[in-house]
MIMARGU-706405 format. One record per atom (N, C-alpha, C, CB): x, y, z. Coordinates in steps of 0.1 Angstrom, whole numbers, plus 5000, padded with zeros to 4 digits. Each point is the difference from the previous one (the first is absolute). Glycine has a CB too. Layout:
BEGIN
XYZ...
//
This chain:
BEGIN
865573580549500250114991499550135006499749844980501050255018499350145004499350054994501250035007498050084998499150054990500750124990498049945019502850074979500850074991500749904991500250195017499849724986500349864989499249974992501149895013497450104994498749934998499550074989499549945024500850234975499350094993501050024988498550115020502849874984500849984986500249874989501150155016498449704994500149924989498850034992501349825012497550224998498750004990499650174990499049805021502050184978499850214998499550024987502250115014498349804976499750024985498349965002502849924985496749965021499050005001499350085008500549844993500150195017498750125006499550084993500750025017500650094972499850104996499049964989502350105008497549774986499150014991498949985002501349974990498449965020498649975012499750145001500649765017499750304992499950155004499550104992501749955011498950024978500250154987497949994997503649954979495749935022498849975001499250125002500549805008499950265003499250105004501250055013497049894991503850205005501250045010499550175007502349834982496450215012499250095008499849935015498850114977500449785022499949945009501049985011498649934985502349995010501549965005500650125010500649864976499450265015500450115004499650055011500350024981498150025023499050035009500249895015498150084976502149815015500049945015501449975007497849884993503350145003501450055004500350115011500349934979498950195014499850095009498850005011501250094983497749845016499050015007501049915016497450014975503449885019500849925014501150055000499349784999500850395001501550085002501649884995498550175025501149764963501249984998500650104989499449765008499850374987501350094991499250145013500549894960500650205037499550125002498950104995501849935004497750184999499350054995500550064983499250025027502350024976500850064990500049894989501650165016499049754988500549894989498249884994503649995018495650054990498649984994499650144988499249865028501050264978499550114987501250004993498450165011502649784987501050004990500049904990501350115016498149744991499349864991498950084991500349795021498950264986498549984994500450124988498049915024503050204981500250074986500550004988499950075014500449814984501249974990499449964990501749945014498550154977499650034984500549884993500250264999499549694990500649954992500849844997499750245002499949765011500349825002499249884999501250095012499449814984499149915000499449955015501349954977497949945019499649985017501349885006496650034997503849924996501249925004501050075009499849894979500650225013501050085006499650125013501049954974497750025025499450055011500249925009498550094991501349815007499849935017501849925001496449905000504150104991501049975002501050115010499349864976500350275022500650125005499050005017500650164969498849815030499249975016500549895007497950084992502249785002500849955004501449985004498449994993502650045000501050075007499950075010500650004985498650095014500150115012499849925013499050214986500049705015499949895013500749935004498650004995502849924995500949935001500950085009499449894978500550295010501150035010499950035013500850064984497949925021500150085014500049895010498750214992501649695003501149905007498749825010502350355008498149584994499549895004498750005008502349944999497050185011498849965004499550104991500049905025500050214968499049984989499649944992500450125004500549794990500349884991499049935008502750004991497349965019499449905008498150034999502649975017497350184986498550054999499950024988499650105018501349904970499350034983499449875000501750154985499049725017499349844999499149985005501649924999498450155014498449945009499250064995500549945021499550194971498650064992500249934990499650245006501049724989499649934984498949875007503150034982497649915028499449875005498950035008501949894999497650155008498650055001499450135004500249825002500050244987498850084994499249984995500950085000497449965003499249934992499850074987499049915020501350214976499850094986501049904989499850305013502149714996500749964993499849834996501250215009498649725003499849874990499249954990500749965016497750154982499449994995500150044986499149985020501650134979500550094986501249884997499650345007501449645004500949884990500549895006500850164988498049765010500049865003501249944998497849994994502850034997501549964993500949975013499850164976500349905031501250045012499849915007500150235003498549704999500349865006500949884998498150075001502249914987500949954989501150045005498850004981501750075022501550105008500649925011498950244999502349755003500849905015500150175004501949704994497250395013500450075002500250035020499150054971500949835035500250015017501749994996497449845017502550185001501650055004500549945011499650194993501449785013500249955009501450115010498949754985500950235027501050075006501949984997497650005018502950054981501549944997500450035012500650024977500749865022500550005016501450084998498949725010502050294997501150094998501149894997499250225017500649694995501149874998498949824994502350155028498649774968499249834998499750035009500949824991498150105011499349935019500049854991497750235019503049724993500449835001499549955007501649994997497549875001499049955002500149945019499849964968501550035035500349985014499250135007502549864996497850294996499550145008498950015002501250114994497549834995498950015004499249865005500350204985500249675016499049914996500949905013498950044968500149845041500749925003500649884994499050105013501949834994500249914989499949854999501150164999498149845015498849874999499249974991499950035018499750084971498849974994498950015001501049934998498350125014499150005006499350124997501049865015499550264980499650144995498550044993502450004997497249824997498950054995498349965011501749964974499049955041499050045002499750155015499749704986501550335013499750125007499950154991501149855019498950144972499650114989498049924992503850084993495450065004499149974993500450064990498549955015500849924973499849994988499350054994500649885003499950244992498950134992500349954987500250245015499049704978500549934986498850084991501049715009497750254996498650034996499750164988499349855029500250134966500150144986498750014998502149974986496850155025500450085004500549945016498450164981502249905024500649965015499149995007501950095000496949964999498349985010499450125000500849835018498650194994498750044996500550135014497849744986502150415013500050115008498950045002501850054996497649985014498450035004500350115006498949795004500350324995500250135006498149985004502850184983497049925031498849985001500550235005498849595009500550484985499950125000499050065008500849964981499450055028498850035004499750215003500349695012499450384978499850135003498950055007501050004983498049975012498650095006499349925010499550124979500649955032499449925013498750025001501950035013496949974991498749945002499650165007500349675004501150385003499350105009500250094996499949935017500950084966500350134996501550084996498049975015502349944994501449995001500849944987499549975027502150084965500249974993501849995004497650094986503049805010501549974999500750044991499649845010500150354993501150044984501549964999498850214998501449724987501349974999500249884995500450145017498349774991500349864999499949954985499249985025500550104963499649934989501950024991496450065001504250045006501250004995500649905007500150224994500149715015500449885007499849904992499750075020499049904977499549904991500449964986498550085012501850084983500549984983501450005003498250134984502949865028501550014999500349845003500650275008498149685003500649834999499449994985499749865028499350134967499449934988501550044987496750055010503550084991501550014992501049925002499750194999500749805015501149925002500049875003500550185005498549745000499849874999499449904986499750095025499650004966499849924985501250014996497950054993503250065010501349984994500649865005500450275000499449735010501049885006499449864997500850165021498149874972499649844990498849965011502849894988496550205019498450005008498950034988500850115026497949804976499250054995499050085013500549824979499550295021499550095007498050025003502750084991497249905021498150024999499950105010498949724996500250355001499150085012498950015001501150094999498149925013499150025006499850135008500149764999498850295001500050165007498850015009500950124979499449935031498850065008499049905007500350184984500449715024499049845004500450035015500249784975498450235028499649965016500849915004497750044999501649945019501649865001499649904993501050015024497349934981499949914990500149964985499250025018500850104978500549984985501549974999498150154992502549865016501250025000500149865003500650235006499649725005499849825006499749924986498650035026500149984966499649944992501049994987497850055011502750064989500450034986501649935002498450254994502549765017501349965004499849834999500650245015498249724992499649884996500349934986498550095014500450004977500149974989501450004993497950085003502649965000501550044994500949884999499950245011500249695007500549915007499649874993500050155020498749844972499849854993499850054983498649845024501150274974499449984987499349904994501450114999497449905010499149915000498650004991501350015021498550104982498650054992500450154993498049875019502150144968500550054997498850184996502049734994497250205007498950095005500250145010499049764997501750215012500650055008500850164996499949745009500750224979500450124988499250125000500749844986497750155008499550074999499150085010500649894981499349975031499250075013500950135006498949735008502250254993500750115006500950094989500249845023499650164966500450044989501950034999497150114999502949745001501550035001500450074988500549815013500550274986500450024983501749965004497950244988503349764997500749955001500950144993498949735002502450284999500850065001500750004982500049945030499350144957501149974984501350074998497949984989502350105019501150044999499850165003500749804986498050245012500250155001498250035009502150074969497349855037498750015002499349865005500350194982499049835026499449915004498549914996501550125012498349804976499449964993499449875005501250144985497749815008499349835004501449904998497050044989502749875020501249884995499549954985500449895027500450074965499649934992500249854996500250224996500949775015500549834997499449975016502949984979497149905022499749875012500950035009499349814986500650205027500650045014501149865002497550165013503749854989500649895008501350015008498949884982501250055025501150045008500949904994498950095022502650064982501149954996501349975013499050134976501849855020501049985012500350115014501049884978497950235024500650085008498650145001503049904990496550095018499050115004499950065010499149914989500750265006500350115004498550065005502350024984496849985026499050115005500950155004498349795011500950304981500250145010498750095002502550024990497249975026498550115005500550115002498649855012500550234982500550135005498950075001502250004990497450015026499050055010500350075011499049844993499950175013500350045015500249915007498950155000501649835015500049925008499950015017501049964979499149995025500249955016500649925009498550054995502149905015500549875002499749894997500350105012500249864977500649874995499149964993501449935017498050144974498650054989500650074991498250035015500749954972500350084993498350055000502549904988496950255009498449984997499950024985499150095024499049904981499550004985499950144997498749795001500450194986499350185001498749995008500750094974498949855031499150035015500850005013498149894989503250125008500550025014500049865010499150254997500649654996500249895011501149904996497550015008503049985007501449924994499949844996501350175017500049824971500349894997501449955007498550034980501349865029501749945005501049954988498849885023502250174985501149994986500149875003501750224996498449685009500249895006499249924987500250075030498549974971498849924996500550074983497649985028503050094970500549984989500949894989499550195012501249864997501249895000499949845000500850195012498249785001499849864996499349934988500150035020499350084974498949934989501049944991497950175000503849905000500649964989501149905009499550244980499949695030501049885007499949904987499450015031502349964971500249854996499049935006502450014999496849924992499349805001500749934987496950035010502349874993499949894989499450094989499549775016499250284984499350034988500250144992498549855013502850204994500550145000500950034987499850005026500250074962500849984990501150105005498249914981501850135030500850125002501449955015497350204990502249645013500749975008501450004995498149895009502850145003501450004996500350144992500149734999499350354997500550064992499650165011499749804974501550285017500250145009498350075001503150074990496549965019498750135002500250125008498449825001501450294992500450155007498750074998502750024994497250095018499150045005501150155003498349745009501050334981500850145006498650105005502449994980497850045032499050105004499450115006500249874997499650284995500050115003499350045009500650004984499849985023498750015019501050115007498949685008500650365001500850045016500549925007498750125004502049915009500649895010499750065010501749914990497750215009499450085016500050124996501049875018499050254990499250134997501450105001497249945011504049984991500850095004500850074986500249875024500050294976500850024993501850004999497750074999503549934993500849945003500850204999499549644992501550415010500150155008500250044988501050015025500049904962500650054992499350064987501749865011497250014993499050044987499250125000499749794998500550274990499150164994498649924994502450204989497249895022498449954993499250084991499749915021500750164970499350084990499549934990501150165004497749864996499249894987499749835003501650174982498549825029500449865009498949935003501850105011497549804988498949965009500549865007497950124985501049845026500449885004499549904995500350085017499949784981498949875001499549945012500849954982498550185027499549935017501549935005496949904994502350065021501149975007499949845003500150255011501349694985499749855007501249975010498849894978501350035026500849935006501249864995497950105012503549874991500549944992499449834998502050195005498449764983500049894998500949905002499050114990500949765012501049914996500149894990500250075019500549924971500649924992498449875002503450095004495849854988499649925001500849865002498550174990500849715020500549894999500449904986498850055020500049974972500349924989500950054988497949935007503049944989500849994992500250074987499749855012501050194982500550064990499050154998501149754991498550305023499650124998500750115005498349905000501750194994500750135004498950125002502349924988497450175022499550104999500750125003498549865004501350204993501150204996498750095003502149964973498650105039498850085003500550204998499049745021500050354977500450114995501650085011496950024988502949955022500550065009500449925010498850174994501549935022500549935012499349975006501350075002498949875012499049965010499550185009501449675003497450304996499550165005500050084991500850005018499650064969500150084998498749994985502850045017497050064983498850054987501149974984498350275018501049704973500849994988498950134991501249675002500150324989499350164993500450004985500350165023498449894976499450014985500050114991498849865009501950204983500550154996498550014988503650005003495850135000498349974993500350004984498250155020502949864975499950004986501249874996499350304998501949685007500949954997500049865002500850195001498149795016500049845004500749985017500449914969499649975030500949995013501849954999497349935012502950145002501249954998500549874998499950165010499549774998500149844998500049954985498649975023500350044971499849994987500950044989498250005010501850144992501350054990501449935002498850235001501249795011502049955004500149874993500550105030498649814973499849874994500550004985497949975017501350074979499450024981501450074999496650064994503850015013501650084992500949875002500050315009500149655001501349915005499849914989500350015029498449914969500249874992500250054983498349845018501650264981500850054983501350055004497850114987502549935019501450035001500749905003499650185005499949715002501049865005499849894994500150055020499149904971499349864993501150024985496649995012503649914989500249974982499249974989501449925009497550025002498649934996500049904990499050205004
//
């Protein structure tokens, strides 16, 4: 279904969910540029209507401006933390979407026909799909600060609770706090561990205490976003942690609830000190210089690193990095979710 389907089967009910408080509704439409400035002071001026016909007249206006606004009106209904909280109701809503194709696709076009499809595909079944760890690291020990990096932070935490993650962070941990804490993550073991490094969790609009029990689900996502060096990532004391020695904590064993199942590691480091000719560096900083990586040995891991081999990856001091953003745009614009 499209999201212009999605918002028309459910439209009688939105509008009456909505009308709740459609000041609200209204504010946060424009706050995610889905109306204009004009057609926001022409909503909010309108004398004499009910609130139905208020939001009913806002709605349209979103419909009409055609299929990816349609697509961003849904993902703010679905997590925002103001909106789900003002109208719980919308949970109740079939309001996801799926991509439409132009022609059938026939099951010969995508699938083999051995049968065998399910065990070279993984099984994302699990609700929430698992657990995304962001480890933030801003204020360094010497003074030093990674402007930018907290907008990185809130665009995965947006875009990965969308995609059915329950989202955690951690901020500002030496390496060994770092080791310990990735540890922790890797068994959920002592759950204690929560408050030593003060994880908090991701409600939709803010980063708050967990409130339910940690567990893993079919598919877990780390993202660090620090400084670095060859084939490190550091702490906020500047001493490095091996990506390697990351990675393995979450190897397939026997005792591993995460065996077989996908692990990603996205990470906002350097690859070396070089800059690349095309890039404008206004407003620009680096994350130090490293050297490239390779792909870890163990199974069902993937690592995504910010940049090339050699070259500096860069961090815009208000907007974030490029890595991070390009990311967070592509998977709302391409997922069905």
């Amino acid at each position: 279904m499209s999201a212009q389907n999605a918002i028309r089967s459910n439209k009688t009910a939105i509008h009456e969910i909505l009308s709740g408080d459609y000041r609200l509704i209204l504010n946060k439409v424009y706050e995610n540029n889905l109306i204009t400035q004009r057609e926001y002071n022409n909503l909010k001026s309108i004398n004499n209507a009910n609130a139905e016909t208020y939001v009913n007249d806002l709605v349209d206006k979103i419909m009409n401006k055609g299929e990816d606004k349609c697509k961003d009106f849904l993902n703010l209904l679905q997590t925002d933390g103001a909106i789900k909280e003002t109208f719980p109701q919308l949970a109740s809503l079939q309001l996801s979407c799926t991509l439409l194709l132009s022609e059938p696709v026939h099951q010969h076009d995508v699938l083999p026909q051995d049968g065998n499809m399910s065990q070279d595909v993984y099984q994302i079944i699990s609700r929430p799909v698992g657990l995304f760890v962001i480890i933030n690291n801003k204020n360094f020990k010497d003074g030093s600060q990674r402007r930018g990096t907290d907008k990185d932070a809130q665009s995965l935490a947006e875009v990965f609770s969308w995609l059915g993650f329950r989202v955690l962070m951690c901020e500002d941990l030496n390496k060994d706090q770092m080791d310990q804490a990735l540890t922790f993550v890797a068994s959920l073991a002592d759950m204690s561990q929560l408050q030593k490094f003060n994880f908090k969790e991701w409600d939709g609009s803010s980063f708050v205490d967990p409130q339910q029990v940690l567990e893993h689900g079919d598919a877990f996502i780390c993202s660090i976003l620090s400084h670095g060096k060859k084939g490190v990532v550091l702490g906020t004391d500047r001493n490095p942690l091996p990506i390697k020695e990351i990675t393995r904590k979450f190897r397939g064993c026997d005792q591993s609830v995460l065996t077989g199942k996908p692990k990603v590691f996205l990470i906002q480091a350097c690859q070396g000190s070089n800059i690349q000719r095309a890039v404008q560096m206004n407003d620009m900083e680096i994350d130090d210089d490293t050297s490239p990586l390779t792909i870890p040995e163990e199974a069902d891991v993937l690592v995504a690193m910010a940049t090339v081999e050699d070259h500096a990856s860069l961090r815009h001091i208000v907007d974030g990095s490029w890595f991070v953003q390009s990311l967070c745009e592509q998977l709302k614009e391409r997922c069905p979710r």
